[in-house]
C-alpha positions in Angstrom: 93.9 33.5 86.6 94.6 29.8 87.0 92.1 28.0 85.1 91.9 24.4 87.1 90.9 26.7 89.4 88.1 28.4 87.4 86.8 24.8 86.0 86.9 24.3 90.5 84.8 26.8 90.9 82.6 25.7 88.3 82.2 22.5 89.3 81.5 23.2 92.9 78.8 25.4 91.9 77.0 23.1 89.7 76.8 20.9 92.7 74.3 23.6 94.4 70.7 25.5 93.5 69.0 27.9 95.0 66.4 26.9 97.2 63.1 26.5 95.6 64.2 27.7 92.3 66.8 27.2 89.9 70.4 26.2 89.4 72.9 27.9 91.2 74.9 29.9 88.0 71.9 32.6 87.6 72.9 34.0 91.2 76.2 36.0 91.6 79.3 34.8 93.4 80.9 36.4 95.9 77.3 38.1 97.4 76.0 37.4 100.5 72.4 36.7 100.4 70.4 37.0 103.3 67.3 35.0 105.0 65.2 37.1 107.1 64.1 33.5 108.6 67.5 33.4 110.0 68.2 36.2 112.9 70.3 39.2 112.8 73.0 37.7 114.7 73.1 34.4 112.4 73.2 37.1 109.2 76.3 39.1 110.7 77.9 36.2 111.8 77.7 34.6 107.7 78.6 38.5 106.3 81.7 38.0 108.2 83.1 34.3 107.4 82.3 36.0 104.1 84.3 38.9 104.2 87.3 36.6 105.6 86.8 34.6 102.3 87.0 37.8 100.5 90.5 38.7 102.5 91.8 34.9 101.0 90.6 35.8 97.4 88.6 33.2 97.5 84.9 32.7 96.0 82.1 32.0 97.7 78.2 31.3 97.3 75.4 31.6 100.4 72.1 29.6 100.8 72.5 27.0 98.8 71.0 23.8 98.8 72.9 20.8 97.9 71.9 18.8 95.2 73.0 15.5 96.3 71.4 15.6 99.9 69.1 18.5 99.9 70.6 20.3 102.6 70.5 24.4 102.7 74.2 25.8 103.5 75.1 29.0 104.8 78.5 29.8 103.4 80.0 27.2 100.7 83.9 28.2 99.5 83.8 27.2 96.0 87.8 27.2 95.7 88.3 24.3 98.2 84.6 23.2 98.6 84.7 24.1 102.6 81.4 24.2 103.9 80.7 27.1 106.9 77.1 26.3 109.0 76.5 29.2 111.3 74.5 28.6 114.3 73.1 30.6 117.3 73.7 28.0 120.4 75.8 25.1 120.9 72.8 22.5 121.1 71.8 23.3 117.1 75.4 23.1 116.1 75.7 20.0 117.5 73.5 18.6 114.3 76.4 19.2 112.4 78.7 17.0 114.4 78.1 14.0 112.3 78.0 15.6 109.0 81.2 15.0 107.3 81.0 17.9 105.0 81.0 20.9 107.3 84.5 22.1 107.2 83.5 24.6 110.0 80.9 25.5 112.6 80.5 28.8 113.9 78.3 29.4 117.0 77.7 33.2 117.7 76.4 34.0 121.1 
């Protein structure tokens, strides 16, 4: 395996935690963790940007807050840093208009 990539990955995940607890390397990559605050819908939709990331060989983390800005993410891709925000109606995904990070929004309906 290409290590630049590896020391990517790295990176990208030392730029997350988990939410309310510790840093981001003591949960597995690649698994889809799942809110019960969110609803079923919301959960599919993430379980299936993360199997497309899966189909791309790329890795992947879910929930994570950002360190920098404090904001909880649904899918981040920790080869290119893309960040996937899944939301139930247009008007909440709308927050994420201004928020240069999001690579992509996903409303399910």
């Amino acid at each position: 395996m290409n290590k630049e990539l590896i020391i990517k990955r790295d990176e990208t995940r030392k730029k997350y935690k988990i939410h309310g607890m510790s840093p981001m390397y003591k949960r597995a990559k690649c698994a889809i963790y799942f809110t019960p605050a969110n609803s079923l819908k919301h959960e599919l939709a993430k379980a299936e940007v993360c199997y497309n990331l899966l189909k791309e060989k790329k890795h992947f983390i879910t929930e994570a807050k950002n360190r920098k800005n404090n904001l909880i993410r649904d899918v981040v891709c920790l080869d290119d840093e893309s960040i996937y925000e899944i939301e139930t109606t247009k008007k909440r995904a709308e927050r994420f208009k201004t928020d240069p990070e999001t690579e992509k929004i996903t409303v399910v309906k």
